[in-house]
C-alpha positions in Angstrom: 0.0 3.5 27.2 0.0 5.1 23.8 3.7 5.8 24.1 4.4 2.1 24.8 1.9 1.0 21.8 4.0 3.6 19.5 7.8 2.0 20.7 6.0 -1.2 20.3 4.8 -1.0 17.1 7.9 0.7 15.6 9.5 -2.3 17.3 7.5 -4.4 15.6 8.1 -2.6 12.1 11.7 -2.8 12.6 12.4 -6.0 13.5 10.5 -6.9 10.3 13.1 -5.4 8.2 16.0 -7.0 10.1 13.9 -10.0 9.5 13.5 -9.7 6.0 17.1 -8.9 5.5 18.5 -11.9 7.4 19.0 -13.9 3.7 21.0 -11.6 2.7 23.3 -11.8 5.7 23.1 -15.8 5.1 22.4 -18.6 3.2 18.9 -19.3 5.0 15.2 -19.2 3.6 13.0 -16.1 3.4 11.4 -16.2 7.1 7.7 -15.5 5.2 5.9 -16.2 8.8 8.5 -14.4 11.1 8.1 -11.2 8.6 4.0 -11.4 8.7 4.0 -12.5 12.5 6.2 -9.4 13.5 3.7 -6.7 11.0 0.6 -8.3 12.4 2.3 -8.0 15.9 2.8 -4.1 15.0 -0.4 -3.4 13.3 -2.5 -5.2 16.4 -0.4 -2.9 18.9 -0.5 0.3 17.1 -4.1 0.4 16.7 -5.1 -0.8 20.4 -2.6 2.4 20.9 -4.6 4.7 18.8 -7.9 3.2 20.0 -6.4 4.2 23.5 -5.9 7.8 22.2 -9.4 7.9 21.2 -10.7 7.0 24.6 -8.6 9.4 26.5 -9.7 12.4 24.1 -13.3 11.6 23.3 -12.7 11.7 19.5 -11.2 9.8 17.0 -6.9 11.1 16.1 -7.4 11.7 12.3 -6.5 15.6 12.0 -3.2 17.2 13.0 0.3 16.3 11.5 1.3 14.0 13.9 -2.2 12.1 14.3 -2.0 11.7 10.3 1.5 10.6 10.7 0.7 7.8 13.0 -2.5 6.9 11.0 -0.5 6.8 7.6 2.1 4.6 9.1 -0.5 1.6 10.4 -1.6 1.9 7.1 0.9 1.4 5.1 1.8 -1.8 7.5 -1.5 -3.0 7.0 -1.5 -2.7 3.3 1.7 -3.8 3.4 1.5 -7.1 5.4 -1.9 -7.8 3.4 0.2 -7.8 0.4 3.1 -9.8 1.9 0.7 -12.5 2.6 -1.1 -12.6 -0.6 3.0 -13.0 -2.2 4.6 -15.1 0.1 7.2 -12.8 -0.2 9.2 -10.5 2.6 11.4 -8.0 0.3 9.4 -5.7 -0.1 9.2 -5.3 3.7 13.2 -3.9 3.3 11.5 -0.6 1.6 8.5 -0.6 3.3 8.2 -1.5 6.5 10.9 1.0 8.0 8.7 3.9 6.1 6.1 2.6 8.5 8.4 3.1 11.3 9.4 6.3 10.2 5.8 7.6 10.3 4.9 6.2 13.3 7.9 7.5 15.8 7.5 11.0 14.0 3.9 10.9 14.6 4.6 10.1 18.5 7.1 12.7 18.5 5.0 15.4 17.2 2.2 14.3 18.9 -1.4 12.9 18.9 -4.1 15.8 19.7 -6.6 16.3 16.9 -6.6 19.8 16.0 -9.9 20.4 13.9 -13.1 20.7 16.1 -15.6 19.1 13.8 -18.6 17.0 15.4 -21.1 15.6 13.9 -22.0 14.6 10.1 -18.9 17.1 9.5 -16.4 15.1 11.6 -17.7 12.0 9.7 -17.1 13.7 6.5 -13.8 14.7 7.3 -12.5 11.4 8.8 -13.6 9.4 5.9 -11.9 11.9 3.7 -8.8 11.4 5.5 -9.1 7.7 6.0 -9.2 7.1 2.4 -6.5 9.5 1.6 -4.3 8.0 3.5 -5.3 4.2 2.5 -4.7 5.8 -0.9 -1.3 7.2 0.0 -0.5 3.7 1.9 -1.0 2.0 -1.4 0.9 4.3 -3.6 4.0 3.9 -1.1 3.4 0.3 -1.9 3.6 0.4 -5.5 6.3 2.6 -4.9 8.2 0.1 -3.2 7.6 -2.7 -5.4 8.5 -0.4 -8.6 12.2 0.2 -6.7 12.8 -3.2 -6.1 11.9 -3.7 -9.9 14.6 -1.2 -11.1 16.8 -3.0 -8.6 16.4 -6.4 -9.9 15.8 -5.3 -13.7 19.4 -4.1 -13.3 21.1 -6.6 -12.0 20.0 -8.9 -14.7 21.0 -6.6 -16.8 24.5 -6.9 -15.8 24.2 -10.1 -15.3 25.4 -10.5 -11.6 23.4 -13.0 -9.7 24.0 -12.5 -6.6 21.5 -12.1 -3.6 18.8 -9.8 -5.1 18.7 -12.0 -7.5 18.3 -15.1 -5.3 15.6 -13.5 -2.8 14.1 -11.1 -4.8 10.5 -11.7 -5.8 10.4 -12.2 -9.7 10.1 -9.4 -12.0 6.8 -10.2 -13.0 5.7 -11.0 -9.5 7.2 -6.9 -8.5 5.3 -6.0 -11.9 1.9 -7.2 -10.4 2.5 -6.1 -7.1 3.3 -2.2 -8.7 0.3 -2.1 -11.1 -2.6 -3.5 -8.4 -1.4 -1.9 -5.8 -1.3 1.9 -7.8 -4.3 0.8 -9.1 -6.1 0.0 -5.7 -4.7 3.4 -4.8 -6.0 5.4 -7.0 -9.5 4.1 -7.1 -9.2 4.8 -3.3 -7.4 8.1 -3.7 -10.4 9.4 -5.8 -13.0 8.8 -3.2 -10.6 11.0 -1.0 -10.3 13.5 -2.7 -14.2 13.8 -4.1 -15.1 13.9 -0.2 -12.5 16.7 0.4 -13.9 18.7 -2.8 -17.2 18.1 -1.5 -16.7 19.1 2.2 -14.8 22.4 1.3 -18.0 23.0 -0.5 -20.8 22.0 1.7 -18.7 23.4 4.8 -16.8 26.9 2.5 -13.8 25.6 4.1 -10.8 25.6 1.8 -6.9 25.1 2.5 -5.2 25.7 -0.8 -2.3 24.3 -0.1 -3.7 21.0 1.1 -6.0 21.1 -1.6 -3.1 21.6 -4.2 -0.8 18.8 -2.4 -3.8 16.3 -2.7 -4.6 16.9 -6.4 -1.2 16.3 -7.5 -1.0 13.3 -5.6 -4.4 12.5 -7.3 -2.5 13.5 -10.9 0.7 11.8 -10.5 -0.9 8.4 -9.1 -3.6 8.4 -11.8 -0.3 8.8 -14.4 0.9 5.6 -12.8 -2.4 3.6 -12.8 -4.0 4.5 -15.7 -1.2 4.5 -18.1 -0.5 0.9 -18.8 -4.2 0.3 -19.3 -4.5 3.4 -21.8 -1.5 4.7 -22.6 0.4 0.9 -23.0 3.3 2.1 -20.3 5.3 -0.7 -20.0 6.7 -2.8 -16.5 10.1 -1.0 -16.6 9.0 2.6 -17.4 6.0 1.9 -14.7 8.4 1.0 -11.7 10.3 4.4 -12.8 7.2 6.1 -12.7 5.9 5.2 -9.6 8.9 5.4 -7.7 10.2 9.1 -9.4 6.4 10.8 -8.7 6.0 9.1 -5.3 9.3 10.9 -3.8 8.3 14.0 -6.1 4.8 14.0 -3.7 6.8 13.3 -0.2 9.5 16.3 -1.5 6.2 18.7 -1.9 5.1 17.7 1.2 7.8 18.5 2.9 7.9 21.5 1.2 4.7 22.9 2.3 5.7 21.7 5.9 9.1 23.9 5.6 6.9 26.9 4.0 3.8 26.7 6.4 5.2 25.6 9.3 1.6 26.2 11.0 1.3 23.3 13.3 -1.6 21.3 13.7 -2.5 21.2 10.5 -3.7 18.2 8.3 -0.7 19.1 6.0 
């Protein structure tokens, strides 16, 4: 069952993208519904596959690199078809949604047992710490996304060739939008994630370093992004570079960590 909900889902994610990138291939419309049909499709299955999970082991999948893997990638579908709907749009489902499918099979692959035995008020605390983290994470991959396609577009009007980024692409503006709210929505989110995980290593003396250092940067580089237009005046352009440059600089540390303490089960 959960293997089916994972190939389903990833499916689902996939055949988004080819969707998305259909106008590209040929003169046709954006397929807006087809693109927000086939996310919702993946987002409905992946979950009834996690809830599945939950039932078979008693507890909810939230710790463990290949339960977080799975969680980030639903999501980063759900933030990312919320945000599809609210812009009518389906490019930035070309950068997204096969990250979501990415995360999901290597979650599967690694595999689904929590590896943390906490119970309680302390298995509350740490599954809302991880919950946020990740919706903060999900939305920092989306501003991510949008702040690529901005370069992308920026520079082909630059140069002045017209072709089909410019005739699909969301506006500028639109990407610009899209790129501050969505850091900004992270980071607010981020924050509560990573006062819960301060708060639990204290209340509970359990500290990873690592983690703990992976997490604050994160914290750092997405508080750069979304508070520096609103107090340091960072404009659209330098934004998108921003947020796209400190997003892969997080996912490169956190593979790093992963190649350095390959100690499986882990939250990292």
């Amino acid at each position: 069952m959960t293997a089916l909900a994972h190939f389903v889902a990833v499916s689902c994610y996939l055949g988004a993208t080819a969707a998305a990138a259909t106008p590209f291939a040929r003169p046709v419309a954006p397929p807006v519904r087809l693109v927000v049909l086939a996310l919702a499709m993946g987002t409905f299955v992946h979950l009834m596959g996690l809830v599945g999970v939950t039932r078979e082991l008693g507890e909810l999948p939230l710790t463990g690199l290949g339960a977080a893997l799975s969680l980030g990638g639903l999501l980063l579908a759900l933030v990312l078809l919320g945000a599809e709907l609210l812009a009518r749009e389906v490019t930035l489902t070309l950068v997204a949604a096969p990250m979501a499918a990415l995360a999901t099979a290597a979650g599967h692959l690694v595999g689904l047992t929590p590896v943390l035995d906490a119970t309680g008020t302390q298995g509350a605390w740490l599954g809302a710490h991880i919950v946020f983290s990740f919706v903060g994470i999900a939305a920092y991959a989306t501003a991510a996304a949008a702040g690529t396609m901005y370069l992308v577009e920026h520079r082909e009007l630059k140069s002045r060739r017209f072709g089909a980024v410019f005739r699909f692409f969301p506006p500028l503006d639109t990407l610009d939008r899209l790129n501050h709210g969505a850091a900004l929505l992270g980071w607010l989110v981020l924050t509560v994630g990573v006062v819960l995980a301060v708060s639990y290593s204290l209340t509970y003396r359990s500290l990873d370093v690592a983690q703990s250092l992976w997490g604050v940067a994160a914290w750092a580089s997405l508080t750069t992004v979304a508070l520096g237009r609103m107090v340091g005046g960072m404009q659209a352009r330098r934004a998108a570079v921003v947020s796209t440059v400190s997003f892969g600089v997080v996912i490169a540390a956190y593979l790093a960590v992963r190649v350095a303490m390959p100690s499986a089960g882990r939250f990292l």
